[in-house]
C-alpha positions in Angstrom: 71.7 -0.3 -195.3 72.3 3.4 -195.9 73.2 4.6 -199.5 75.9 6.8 -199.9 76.3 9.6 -202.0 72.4 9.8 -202.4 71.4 12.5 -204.6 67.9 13.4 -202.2 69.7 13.0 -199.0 71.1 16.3 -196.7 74.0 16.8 -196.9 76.4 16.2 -194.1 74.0 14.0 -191.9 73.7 10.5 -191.8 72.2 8.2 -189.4 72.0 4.4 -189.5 69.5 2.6 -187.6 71.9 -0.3 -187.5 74.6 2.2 -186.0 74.2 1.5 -182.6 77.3 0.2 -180.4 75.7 -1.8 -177.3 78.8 -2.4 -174.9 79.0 -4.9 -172.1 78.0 -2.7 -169.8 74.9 -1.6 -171.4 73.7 -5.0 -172.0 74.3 -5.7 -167.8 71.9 -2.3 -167.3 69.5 -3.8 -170.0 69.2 -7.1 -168.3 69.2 -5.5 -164.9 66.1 -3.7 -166.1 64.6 -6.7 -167.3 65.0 -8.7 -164.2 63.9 -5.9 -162.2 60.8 -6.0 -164.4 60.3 -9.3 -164.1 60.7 -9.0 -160.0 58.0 -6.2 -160.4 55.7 -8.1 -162.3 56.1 -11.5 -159.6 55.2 -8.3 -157.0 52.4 -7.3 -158.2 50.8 -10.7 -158.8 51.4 -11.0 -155.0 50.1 -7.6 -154.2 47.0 -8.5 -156.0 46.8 -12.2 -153.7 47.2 -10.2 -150.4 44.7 -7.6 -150.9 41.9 -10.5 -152.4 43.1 -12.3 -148.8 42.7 -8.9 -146.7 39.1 -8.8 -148.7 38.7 -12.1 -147.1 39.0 -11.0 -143.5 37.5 -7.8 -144.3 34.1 -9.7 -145.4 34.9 -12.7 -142.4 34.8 -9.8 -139.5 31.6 -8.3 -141.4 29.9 -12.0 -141.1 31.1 -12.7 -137.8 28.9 -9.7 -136.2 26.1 -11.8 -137.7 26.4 -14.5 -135.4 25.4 -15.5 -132.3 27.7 -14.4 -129.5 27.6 -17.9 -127.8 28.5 -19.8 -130.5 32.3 -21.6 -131.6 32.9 -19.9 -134.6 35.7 -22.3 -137.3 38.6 -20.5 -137.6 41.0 -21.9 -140.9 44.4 -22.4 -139.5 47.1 -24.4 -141.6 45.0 -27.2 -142.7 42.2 -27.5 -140.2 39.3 -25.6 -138.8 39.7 -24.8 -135.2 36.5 -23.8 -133.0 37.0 -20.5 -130.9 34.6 -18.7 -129.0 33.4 -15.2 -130.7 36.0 -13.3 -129.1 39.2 -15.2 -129.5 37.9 -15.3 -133.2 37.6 -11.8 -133.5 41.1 -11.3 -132.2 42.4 -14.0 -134.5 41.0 -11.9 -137.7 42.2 -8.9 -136.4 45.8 -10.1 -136.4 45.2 -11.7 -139.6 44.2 -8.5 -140.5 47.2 -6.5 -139.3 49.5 -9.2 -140.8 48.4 -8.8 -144.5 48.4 -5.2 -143.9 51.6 -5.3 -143.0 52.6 -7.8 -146.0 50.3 -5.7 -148.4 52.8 -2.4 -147.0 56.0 -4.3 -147.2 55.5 -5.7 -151.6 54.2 -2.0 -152.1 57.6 -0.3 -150.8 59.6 -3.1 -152.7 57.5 -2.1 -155.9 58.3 1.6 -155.2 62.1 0.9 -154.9 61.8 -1.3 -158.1 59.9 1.6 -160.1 62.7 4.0 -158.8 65.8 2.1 -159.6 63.9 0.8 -163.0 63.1 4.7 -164.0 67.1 5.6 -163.3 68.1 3.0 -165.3 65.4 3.9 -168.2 66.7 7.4 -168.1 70.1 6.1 -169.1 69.4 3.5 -171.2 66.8 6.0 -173.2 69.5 8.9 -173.1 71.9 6.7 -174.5 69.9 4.4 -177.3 67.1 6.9 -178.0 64.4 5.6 -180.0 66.1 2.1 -180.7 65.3 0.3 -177.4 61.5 0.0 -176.0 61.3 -0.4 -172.2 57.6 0.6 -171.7 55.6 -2.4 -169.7 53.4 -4.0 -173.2 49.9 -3.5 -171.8 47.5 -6.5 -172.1 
């Protein structure tokens, strides 16, 4: 708690951490944020699935052009191997491919409307509380 009528202080300024008036609507932009972050986070953990699982493929086309071209290559679909031939296998990873591009495409635009909206509402939040609110990611 601040002192008054403190002989070292200046003289006409005083400023109270504890000062701060949060209304209603500032706590809705804080937990907006936070859920937002949250949302972000559960994104990014995805992201990081998709592209091990396009890595996958990726490595599953580069062993398939070791085998023989007469042989039923498995093929994981659901919960069982089925046998193709080396051609329907190849077209099976490249849509496989092109769908986890297309999902890897789809959670980076969500994370880049997520970083947008998030940095608005950190502009207001930081404009309005200053120093007394922390909304930088805690890096582990």
């Amino acid at each position: 708690m601040a002192k008054c009528g403190s002989s070292s202080s200046t003289k006409g300024s005083f400023n109270s951490d504890s000062d701060v008036h949060i209304t209603y609507e500032d706590q809705q932009k804080i937990n907006k944020f936070a859920r937002h972050n949250a949302k972000l986070d559960d994104f990014k953990d995805e992201l990081k699935v998709k592209q091990n699982e396009l890595k996958n493929i990726e490595d599953a086309c580069d062993e398939l052009m070791l085998a023989d071209s007469d042989e039923n290559i498995p093929f994981f679909m659901g919960e069982a191997f089925i046998y193709h031939g080396m051609e329907k296998t190849q077209k099976k990873l490249e849509e496989a491919k092109a769908r986890v591009h297309s999902e890897i495409e789809d959670l980076e635009m969500k994370c880049a409307e997520l970083r947008s909206s998030m940095s608005d509402m950190k502009t207001q939040l930081y404009a309005k509380f200053g120093n007394h609110i922390n909304l930088e990611a805690e890096d582990d």
